[in-house]
SEFIZA-3560 file (N, C-alpha, C; in Angstrom, 3 decimals):
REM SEFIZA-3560
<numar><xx>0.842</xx><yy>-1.178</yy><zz>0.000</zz><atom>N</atom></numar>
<numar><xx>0.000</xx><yy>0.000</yy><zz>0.000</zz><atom>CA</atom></numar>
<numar><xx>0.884</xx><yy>1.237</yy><zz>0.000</zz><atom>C</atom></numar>
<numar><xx>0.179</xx><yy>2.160</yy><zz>-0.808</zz><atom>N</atom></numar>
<numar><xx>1.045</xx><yy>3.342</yy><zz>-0.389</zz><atom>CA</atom></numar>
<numar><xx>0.244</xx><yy>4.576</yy><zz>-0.041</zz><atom>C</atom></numar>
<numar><xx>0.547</xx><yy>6.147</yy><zz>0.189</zz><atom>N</atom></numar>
<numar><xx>-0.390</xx><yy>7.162</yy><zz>0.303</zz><atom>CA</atom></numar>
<numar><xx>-0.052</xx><yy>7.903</yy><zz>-1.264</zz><atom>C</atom></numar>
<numar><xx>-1.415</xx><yy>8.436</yy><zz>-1.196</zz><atom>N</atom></numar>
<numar><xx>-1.252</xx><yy>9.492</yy><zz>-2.457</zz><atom>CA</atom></numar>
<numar><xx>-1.737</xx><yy>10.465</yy><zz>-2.791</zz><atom>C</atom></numar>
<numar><xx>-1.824</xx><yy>11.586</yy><zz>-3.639</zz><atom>N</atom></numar>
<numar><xx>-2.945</xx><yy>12.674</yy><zz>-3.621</zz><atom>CA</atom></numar>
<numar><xx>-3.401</xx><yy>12.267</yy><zz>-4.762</zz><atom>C</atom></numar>
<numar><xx>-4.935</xx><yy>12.332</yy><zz>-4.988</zz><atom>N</atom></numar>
<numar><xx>-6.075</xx><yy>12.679</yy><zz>-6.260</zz><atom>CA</atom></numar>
<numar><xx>-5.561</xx><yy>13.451</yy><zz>-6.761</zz><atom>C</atom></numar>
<numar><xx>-4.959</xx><yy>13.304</yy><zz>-8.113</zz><atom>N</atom></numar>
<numar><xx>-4.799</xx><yy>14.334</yy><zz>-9.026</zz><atom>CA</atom></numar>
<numar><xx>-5.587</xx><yy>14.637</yy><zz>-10.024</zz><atom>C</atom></numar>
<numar><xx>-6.745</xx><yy>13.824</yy><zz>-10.213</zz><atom>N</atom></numar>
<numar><xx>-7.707</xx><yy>13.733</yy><zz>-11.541</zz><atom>CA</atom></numar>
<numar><xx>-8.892</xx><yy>12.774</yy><zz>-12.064</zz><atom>C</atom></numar>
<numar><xx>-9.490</xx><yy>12.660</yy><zz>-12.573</zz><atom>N</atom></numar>
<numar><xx>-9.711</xx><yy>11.478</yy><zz>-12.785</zz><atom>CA</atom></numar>
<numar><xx>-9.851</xx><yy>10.773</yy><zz>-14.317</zz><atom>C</atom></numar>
<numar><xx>-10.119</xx><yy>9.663</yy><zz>-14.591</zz><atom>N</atom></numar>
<numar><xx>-10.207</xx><yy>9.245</yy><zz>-15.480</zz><atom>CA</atom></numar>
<numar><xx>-11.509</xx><yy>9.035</yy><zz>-16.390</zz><atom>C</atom></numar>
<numar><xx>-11.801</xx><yy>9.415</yy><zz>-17.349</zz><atom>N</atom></numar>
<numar><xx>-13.107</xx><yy>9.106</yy><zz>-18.446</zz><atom>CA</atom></numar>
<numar><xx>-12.939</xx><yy>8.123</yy><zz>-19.336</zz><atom>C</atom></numar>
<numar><xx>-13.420</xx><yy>7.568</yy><zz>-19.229</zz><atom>N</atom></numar>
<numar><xx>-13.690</xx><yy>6.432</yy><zz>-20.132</zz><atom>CA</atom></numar>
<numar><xx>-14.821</xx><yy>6.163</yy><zz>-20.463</zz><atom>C</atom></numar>
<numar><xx>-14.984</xx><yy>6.374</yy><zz>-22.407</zz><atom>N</atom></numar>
<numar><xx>-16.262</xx><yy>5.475</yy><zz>-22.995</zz><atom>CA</atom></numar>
<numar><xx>-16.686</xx><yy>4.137</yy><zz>-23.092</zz><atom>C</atom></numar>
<numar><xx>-15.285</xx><yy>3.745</yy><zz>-23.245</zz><atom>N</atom></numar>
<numar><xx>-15.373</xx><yy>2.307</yy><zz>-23.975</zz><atom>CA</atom></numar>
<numar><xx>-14.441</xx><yy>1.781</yy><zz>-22.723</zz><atom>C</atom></numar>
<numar><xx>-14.971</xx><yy>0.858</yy><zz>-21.926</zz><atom>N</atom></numar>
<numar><xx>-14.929</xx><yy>0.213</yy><zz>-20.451</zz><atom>CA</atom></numar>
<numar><xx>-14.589</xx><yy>-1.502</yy><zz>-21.381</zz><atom>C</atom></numar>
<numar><xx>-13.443</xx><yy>-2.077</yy><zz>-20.616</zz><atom>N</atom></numar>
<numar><xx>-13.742</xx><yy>-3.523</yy><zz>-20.330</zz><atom>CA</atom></numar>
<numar><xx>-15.175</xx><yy>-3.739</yy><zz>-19.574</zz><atom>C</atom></numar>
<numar><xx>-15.600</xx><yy>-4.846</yy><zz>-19.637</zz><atom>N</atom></numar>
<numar><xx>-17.228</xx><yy>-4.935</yy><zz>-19.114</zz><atom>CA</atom></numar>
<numar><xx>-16.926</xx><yy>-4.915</yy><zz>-17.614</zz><atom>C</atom></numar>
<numar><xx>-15.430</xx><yy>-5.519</yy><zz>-16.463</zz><atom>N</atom></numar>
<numar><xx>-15.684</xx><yy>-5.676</yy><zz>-15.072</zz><atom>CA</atom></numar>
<numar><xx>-14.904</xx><yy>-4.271</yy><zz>-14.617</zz><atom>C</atom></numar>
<numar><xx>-14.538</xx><yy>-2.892</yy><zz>-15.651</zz><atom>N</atom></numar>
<numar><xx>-14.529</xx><yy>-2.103</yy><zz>-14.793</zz><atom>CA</atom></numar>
<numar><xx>-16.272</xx><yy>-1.160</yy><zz>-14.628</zz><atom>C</atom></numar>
<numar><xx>-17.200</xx><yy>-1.694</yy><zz>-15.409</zz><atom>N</atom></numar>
<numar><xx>-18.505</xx><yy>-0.712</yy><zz>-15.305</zz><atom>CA</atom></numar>
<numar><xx>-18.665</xx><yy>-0.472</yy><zz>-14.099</zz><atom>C</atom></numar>
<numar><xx>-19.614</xx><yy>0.627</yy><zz>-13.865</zz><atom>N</atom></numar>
<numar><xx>-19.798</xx><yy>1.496</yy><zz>-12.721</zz><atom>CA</atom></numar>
<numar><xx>-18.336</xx><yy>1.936</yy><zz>-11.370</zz><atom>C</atom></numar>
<numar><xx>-17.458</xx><yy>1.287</yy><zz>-12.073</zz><atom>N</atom></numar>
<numar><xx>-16.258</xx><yy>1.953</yy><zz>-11.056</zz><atom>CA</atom></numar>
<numar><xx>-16.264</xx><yy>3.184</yy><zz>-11.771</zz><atom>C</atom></numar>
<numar><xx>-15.563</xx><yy>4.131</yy><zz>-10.491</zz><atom>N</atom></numar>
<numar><xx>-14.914</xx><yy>5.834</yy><zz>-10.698</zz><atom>CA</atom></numar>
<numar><xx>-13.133</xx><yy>5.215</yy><zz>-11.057</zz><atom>C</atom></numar>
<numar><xx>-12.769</xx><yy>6.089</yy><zz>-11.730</zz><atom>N</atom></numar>
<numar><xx>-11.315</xx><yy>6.064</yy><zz>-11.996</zz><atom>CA</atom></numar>
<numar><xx>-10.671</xx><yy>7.382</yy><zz>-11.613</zz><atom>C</atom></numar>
<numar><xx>-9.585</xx><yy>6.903</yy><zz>-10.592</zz><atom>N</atom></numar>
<numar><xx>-9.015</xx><yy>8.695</yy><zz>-10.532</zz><atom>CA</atom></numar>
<numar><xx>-7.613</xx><yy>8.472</yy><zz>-10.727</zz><atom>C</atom></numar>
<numar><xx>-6.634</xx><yy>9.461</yy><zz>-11.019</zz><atom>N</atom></numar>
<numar><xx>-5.746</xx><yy>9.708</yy><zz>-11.108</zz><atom>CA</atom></numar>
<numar><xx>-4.482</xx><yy>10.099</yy><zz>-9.773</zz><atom>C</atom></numar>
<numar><xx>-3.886</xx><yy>9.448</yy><zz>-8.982</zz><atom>N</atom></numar>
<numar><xx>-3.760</xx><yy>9.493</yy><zz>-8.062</zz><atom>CA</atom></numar>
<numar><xx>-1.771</xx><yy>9.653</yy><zz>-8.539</zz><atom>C</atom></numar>
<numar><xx>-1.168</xx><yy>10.515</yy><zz>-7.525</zz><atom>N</atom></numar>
<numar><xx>-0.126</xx><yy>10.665</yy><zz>-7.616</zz><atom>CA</atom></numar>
<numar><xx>0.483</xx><yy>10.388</yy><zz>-5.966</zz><atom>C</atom></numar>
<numar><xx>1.807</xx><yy>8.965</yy><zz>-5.878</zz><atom>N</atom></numar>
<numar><xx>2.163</xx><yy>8.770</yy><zz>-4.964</zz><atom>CA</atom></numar>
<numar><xx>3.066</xx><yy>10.028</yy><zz>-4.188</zz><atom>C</atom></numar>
<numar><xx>2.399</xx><yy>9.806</yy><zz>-3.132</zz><atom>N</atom></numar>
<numar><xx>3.462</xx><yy>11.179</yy><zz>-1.937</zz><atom>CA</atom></numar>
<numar><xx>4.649</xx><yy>10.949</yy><zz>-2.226</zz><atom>C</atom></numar>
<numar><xx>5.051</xx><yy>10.133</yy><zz>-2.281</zz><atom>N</atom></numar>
<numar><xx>6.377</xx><yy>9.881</yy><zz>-2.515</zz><atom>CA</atom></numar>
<numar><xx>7.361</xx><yy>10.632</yy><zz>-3.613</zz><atom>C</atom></numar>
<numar><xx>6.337</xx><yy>10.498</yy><zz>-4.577</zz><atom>N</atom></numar>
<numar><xx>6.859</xx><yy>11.391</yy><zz>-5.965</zz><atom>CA</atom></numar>
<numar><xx>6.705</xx><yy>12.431</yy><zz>-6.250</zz><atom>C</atom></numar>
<numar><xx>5.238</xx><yy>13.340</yy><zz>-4.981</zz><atom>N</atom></numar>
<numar><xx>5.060</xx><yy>14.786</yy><zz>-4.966</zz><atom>CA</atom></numar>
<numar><xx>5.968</xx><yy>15.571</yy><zz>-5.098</zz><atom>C</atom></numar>
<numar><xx>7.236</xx><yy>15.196</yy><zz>-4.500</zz><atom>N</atom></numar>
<numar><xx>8.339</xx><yy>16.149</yy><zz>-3.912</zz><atom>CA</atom></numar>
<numar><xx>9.167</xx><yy>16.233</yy><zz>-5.142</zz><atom>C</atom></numar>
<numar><xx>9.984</xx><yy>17.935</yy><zz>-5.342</zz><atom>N</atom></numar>
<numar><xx>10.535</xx><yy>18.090</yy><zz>-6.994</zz><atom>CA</atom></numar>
<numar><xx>11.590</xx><yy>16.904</yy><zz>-6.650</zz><atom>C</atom></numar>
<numar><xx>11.643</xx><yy>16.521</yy><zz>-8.141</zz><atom>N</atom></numar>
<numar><xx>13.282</xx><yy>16.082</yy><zz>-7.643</zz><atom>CA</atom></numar>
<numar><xx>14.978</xx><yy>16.915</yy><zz>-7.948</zz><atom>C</atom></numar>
<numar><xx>15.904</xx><yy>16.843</yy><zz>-8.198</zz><atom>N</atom></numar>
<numar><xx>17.340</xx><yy>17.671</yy><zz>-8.129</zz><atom>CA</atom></numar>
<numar><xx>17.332</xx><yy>18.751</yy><zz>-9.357</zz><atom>C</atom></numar>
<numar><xx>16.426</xx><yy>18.645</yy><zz>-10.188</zz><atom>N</atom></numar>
<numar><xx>16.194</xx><yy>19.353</yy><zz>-11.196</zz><atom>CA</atom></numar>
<numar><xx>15.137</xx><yy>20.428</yy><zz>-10.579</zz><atom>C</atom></numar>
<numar><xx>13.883</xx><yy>20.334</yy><zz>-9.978</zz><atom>N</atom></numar>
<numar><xx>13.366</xx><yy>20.973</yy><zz>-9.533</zz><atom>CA</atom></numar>
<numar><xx>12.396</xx><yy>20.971</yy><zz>-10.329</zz><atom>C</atom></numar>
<numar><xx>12.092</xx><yy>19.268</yy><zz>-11.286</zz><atom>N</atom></numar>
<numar><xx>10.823</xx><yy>18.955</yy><zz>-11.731</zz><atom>CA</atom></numar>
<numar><xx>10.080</xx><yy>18.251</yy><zz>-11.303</zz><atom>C</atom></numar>
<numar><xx>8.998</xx><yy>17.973</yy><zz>-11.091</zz><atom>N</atom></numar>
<numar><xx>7.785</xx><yy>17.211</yy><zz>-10.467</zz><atom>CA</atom></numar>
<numar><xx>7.377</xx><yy>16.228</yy><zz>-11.107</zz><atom>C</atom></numar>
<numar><xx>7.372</xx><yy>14.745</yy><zz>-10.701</zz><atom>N</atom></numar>
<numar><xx>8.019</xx><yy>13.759</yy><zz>-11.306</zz><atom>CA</atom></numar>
<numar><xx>6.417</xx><yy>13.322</yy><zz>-11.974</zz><atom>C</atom></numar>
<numar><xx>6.248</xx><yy>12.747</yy><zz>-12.890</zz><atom>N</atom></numar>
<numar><xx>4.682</xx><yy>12.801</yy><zz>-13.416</zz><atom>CA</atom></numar>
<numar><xx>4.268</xx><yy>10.627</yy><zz>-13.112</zz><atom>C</atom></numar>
<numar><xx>5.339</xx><yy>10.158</yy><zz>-12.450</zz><atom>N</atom></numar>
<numar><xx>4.557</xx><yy>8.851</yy><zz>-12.250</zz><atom>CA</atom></numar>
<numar><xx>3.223</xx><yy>8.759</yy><zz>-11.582</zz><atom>C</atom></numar>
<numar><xx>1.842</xx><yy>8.893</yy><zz>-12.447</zz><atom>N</atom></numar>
<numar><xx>0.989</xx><yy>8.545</yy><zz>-11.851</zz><atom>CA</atom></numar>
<numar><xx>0.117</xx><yy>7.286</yy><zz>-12.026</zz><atom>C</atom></numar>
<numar><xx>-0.494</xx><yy>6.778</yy><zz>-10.932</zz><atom>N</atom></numar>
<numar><xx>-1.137</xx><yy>5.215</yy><zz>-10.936</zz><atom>CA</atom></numar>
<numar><xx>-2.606</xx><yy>5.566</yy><zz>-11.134</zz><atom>C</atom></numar>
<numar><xx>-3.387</xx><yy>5.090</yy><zz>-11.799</zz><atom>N</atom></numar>
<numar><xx>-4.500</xx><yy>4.732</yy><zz>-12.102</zz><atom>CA</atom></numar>
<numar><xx>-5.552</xx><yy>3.537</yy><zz>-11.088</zz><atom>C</atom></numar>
<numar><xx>-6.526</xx><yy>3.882</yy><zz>-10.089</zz><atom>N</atom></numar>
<numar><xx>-6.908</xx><yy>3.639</yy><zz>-8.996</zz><atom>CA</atom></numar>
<numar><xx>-8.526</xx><yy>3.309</yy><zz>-9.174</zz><atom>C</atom></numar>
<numar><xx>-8.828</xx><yy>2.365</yy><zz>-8.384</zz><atom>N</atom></numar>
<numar><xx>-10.483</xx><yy>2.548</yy><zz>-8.936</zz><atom>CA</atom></numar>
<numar><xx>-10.680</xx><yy>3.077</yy><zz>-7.116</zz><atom>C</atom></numar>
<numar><xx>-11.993</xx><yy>3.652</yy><zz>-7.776</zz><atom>N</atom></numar>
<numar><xx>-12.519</xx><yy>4.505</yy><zz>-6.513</zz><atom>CA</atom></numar>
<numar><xx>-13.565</xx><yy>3.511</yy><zz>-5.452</zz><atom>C</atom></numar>
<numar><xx>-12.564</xx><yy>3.048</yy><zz>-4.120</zz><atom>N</atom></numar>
<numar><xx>-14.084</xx><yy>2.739</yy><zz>-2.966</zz><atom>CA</atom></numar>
<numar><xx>-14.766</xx><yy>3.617</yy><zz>-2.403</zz><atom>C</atom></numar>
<numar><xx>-13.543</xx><yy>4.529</yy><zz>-2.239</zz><atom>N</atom></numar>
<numar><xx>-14.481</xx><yy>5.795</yy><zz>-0.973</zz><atom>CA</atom></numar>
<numar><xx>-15.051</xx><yy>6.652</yy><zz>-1.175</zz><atom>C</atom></numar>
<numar><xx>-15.509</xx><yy>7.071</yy><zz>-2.569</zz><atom>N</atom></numar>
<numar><xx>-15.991</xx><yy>8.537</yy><zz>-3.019</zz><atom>CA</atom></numar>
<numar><xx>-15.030</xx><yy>9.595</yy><zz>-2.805</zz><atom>C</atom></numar>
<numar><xx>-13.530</xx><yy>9.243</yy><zz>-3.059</zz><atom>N</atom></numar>
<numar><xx>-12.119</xx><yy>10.202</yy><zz>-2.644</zz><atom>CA</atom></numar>
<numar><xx>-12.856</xx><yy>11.050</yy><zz>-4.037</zz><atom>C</atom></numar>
<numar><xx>-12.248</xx><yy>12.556</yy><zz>-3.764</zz><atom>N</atom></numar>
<numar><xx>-12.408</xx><yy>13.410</yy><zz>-4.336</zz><atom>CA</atom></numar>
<numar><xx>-10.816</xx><yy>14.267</yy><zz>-4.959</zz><atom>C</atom></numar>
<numar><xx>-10.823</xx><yy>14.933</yy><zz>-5.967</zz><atom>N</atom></numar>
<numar><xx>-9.239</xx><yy>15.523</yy><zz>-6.671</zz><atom>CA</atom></numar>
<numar><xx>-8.859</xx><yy>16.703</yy><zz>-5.399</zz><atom>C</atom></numar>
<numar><xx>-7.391</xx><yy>16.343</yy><zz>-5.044</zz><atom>N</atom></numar>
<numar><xx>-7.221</xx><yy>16.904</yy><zz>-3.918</zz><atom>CA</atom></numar>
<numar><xx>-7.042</xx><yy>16.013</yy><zz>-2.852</zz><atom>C</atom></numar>
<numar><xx>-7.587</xx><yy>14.911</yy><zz>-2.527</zz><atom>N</atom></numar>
<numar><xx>-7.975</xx><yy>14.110</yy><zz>-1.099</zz><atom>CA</atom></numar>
<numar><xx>-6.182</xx><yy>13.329</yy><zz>-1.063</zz><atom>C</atom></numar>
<numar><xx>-5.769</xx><yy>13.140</yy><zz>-0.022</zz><atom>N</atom></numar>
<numar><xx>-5.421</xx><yy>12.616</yy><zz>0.221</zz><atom>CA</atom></numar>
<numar><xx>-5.658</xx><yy>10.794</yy><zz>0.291</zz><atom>C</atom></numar>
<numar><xx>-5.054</xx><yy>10.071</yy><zz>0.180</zz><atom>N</atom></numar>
<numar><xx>-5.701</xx><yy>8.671</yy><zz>0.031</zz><atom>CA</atom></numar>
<numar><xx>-4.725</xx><yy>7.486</yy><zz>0.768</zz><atom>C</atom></numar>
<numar><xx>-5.352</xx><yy>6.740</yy><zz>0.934</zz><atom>N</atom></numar>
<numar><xx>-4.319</xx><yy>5.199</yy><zz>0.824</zz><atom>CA</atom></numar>
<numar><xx>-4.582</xx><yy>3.909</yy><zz>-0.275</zz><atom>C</atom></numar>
<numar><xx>-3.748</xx><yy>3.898</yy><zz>-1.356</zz><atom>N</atom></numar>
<numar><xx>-3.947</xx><yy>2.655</yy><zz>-2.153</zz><atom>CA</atom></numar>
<numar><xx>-3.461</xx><yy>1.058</yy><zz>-2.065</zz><atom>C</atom></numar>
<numar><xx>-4.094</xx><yy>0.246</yy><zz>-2.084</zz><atom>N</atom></numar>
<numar><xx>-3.953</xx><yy>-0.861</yy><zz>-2.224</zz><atom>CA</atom></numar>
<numar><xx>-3.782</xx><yy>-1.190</yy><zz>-3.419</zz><atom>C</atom></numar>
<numar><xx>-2.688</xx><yy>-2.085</yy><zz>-3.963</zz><atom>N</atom></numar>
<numar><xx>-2.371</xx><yy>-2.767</yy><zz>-4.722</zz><atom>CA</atom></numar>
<numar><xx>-2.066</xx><yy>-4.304</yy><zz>-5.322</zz><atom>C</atom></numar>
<numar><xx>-2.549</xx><yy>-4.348</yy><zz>-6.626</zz><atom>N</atom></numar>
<numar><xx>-2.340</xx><yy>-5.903</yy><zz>-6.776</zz><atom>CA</atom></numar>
<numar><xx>-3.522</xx><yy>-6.744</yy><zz>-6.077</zz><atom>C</atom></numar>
<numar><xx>-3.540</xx><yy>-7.870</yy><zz>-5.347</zz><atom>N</atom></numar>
<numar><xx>-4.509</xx><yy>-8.843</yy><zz>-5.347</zz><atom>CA</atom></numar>
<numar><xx>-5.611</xx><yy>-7.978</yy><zz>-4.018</zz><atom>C</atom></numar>
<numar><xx>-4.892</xx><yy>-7.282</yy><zz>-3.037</zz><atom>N</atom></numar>
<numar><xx>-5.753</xx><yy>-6.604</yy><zz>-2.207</zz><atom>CA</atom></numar>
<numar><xx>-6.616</xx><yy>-5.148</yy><zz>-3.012</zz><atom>C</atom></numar>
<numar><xx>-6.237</xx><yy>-4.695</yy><zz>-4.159</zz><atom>N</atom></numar>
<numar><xx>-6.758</xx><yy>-3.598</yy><zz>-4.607</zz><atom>CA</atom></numar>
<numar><xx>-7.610</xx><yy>-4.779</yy><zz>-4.661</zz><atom>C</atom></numar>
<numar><xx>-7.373</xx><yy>-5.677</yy><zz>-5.479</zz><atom>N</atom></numar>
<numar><xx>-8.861</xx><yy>-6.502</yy><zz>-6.123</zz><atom>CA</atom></numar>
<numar><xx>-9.962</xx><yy>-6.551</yy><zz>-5.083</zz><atom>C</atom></numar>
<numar><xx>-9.366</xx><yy>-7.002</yy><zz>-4.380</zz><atom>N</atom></numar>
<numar><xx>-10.058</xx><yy>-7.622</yy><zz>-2.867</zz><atom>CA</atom></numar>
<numar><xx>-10.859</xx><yy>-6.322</yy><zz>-2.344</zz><atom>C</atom></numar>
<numar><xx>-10.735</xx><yy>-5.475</yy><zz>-2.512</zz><atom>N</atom></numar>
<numar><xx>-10.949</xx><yy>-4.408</yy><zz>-1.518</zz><atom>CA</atom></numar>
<numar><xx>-12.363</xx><yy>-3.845</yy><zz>-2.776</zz><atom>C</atom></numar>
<numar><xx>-12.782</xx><yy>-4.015</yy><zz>-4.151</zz><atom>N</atom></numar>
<numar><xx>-13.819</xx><yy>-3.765</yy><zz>-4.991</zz><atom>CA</atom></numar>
<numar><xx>-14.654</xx><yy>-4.668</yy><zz>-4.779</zz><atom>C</atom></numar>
<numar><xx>-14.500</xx><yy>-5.591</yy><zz>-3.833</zz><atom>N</atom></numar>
<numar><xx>-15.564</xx><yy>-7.056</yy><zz>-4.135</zz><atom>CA</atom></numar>
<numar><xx>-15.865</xx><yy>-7.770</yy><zz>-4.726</zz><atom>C</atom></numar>
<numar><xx>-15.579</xx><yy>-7.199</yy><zz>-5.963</zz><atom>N</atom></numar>
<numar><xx>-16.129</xx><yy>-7.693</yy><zz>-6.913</zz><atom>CA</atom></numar>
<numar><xx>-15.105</xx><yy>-9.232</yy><zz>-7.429</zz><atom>C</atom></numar>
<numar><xx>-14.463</xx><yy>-9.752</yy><zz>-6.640</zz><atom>N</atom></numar>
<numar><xx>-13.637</xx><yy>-10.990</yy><zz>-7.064</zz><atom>CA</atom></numar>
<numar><xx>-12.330</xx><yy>-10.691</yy><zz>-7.513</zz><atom>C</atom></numar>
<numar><xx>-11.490</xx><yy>-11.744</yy><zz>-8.301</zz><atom>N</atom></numar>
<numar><xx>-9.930</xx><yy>-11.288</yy><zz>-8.485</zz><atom>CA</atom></numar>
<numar><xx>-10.031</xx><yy>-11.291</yy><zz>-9.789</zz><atom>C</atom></numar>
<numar><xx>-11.087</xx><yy>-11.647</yy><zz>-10.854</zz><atom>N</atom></numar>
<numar><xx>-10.784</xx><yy>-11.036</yy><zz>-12.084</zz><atom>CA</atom></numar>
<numar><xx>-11.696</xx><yy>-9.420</yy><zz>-12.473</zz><atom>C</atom></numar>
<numar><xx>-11.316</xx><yy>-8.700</yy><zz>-12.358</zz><atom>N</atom></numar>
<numar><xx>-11.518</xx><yy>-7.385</yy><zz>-12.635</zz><atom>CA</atom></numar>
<numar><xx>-9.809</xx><yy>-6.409</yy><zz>-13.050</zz><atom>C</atom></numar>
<numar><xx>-10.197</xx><yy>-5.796</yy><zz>-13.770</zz><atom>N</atom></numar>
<numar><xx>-8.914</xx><yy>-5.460</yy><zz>-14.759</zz><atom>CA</atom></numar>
<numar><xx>-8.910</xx><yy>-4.162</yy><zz>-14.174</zz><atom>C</atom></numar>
<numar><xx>-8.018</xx><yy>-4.177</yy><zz>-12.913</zz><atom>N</atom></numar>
<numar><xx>-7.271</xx><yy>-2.830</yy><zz>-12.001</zz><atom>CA</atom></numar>
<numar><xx>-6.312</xx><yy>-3.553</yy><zz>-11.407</zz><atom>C</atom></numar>
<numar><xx>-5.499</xx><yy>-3.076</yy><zz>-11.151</zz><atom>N</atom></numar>
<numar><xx>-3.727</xx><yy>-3.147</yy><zz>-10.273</zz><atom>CA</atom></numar>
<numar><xx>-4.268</xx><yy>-2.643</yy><zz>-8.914</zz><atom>C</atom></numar>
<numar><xx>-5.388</xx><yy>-1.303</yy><zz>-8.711</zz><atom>N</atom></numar>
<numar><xx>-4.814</xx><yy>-0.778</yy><zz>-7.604</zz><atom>CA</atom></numar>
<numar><xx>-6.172</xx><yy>-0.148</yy><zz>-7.191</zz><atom>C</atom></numar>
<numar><xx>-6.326</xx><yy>0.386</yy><zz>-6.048</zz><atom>N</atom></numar>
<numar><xx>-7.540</xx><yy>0.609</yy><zz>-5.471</zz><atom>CA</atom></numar>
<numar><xx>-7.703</xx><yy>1.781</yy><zz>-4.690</zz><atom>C</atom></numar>
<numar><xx>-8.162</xx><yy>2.737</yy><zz>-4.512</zz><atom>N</atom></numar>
<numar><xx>-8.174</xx><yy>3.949</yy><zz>-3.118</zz><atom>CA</atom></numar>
<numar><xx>-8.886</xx><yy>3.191</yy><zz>-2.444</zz><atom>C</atom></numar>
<numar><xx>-8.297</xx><yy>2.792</yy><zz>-1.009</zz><atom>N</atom></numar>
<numar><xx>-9.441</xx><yy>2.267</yy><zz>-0.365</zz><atom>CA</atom></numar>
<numar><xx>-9.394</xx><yy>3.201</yy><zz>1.264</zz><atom>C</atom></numar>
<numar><xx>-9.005</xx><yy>4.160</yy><zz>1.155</zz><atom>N</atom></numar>
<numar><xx>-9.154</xx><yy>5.333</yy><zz>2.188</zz><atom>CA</atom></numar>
<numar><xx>-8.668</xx><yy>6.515</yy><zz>2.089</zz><atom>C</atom></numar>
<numar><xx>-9.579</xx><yy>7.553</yy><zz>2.636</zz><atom>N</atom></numar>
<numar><xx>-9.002</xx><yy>9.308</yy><zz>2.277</zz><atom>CA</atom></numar>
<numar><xx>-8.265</xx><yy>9.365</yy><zz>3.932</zz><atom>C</atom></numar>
<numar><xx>-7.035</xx><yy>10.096</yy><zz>3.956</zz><atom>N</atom></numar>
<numar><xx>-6.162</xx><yy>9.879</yy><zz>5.268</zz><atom>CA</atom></numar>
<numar><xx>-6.479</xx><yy>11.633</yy><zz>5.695</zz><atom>C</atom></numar>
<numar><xx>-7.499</xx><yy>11.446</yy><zz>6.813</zz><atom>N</atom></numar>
<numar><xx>-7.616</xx><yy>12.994</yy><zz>7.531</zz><atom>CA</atom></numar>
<numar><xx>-6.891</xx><yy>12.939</yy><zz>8.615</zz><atom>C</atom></numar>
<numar><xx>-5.894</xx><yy>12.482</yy><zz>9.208</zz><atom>N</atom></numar>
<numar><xx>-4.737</xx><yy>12.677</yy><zz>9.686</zz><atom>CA</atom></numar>
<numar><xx>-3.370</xx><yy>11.865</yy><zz>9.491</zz><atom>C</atom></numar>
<numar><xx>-2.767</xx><yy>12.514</yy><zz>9.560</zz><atom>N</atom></numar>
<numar><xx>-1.221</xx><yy>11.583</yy><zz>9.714</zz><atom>CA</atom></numar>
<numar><xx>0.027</xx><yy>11.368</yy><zz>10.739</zz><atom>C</atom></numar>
<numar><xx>-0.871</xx><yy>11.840</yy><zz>11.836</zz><atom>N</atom></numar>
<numar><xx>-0.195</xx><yy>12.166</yy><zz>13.270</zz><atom>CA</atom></numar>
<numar><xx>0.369</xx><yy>10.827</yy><zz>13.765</zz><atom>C</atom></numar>
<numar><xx>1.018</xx><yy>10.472</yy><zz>14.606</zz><atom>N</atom></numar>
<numar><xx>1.908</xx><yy>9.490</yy><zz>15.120</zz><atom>CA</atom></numar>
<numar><xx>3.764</xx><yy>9.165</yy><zz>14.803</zz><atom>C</atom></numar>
<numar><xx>4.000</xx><yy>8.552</yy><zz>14.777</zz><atom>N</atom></numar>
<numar><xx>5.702</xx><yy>7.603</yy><zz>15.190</zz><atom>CA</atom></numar>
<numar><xx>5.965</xx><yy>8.773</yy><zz>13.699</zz><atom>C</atom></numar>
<numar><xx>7.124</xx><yy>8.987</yy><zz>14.058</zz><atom>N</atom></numar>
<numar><xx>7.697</xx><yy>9.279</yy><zz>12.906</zz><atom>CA</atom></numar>
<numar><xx>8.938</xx><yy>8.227</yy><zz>12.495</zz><atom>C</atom></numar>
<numar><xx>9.283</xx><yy>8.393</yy><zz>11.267</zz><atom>N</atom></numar>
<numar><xx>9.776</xx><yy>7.222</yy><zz>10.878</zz><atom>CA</atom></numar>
<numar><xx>11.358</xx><yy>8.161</yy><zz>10.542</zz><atom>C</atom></numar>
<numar><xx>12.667</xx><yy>7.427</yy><zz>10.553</zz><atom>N</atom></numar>
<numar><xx>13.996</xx><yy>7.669</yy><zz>10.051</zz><atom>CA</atom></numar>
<numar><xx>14.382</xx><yy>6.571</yy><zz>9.234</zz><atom>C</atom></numar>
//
């Protein structure tokens, strides 16, 4: 799992049939927010199906791979890698080195 911000989301006409009625957003890992030595902003972003009604802007936590699956219900064949499966309204505790 990792955290990330909503950067967008995705439109799509023409759906494989097991992503229908999912939201697609555009989610950019925290990790990669930050410029890097150039002082460009790195554009790796992951493609997420929506559980929580996260909104562009939200903060999130994604699941990936067999738990994204897990976390739509919908079984392990559905054609996503990765999942928002929480908006993070705090981040207080242990800090990490």
């Amino acid at each position: 799992m990792f955290t990330g911000r909503v950067c967008g989301e995705v439109w799509a006409s023409q759906r494989h049939e097991t992503l229908g009625g999912l939201k697609l957003l555009l989610v950019q890992p925290l990790e990669l927010a930050e410029r890097d030595d150039n002082g460009q902003q790195p554009h790796n972003l992951v493609v997420a199906a929506d559980t929580v009604d996260a909104g562009v802007g939200d903060e999130v936590l994604v699941a990936y791979g067999r738990a994204g699956r897990t976390a739509l219900g919908r079984g392990h064949d559905v054609a996503v890698e990765a999942a928002v499966v929480a908006v993070v309204d705090d981040r207080s505790g242990a800090e990490l080195h």
